[in-house]
N, C-alpha and C positions, 0 to 999 in steps of 0.2 A: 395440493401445496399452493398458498397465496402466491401469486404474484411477485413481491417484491421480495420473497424465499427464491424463486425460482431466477430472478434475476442478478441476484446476489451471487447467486452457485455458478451463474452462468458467467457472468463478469469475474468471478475469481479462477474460472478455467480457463477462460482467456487471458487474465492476468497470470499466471504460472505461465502457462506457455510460450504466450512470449516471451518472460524474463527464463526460462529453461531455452528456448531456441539462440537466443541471443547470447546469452552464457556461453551456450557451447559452438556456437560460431566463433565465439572471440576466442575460448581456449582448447577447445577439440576436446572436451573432458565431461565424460557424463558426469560423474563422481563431483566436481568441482559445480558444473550445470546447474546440480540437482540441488544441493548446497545452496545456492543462490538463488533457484528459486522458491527455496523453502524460506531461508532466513530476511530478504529482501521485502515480502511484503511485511514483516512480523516489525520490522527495523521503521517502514514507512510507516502504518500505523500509529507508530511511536511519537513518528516526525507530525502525523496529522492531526496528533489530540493535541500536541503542543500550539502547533500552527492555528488550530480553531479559540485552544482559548488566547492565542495572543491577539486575533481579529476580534474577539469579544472585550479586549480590554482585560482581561483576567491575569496573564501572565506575570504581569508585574505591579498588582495592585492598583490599576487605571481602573478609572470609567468611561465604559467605550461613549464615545461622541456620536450622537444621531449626524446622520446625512441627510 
């Protein structure tokens, strides 16, 4: 398996897990937990393809400005 396969897998185990441990720290509920860390990263992906093309200038028709 490449590398950046295996990092991916690896970083999204650790991503569940803490948003599953943390979940259920705050409401003692596996049920609710698990819920949340299913639909939470599915929600932020969402938030990140918006958030990249608004730093590209895309979002609203710009052209991003060189630095």
């Amino acid at each position: 398996m490449p590398t950046e396969y295996l990092k991916t897998l690896t970083y999204l185990s650790i991503h569940l897990t803490i948003g599953f441990t943390v979940a259920y720290l705050l409401t003692g509920s596996i049920e609710i937990a698990g819920g949340i860390a299913i639909i939470e990263p599915c929600v932020n992906a969402v938030a990140f393809f918006f958030h990249e093309r608004a730093w590209a200038g895309r979002l609203f028709g710009r052209t991003p400005v060189a630095a």
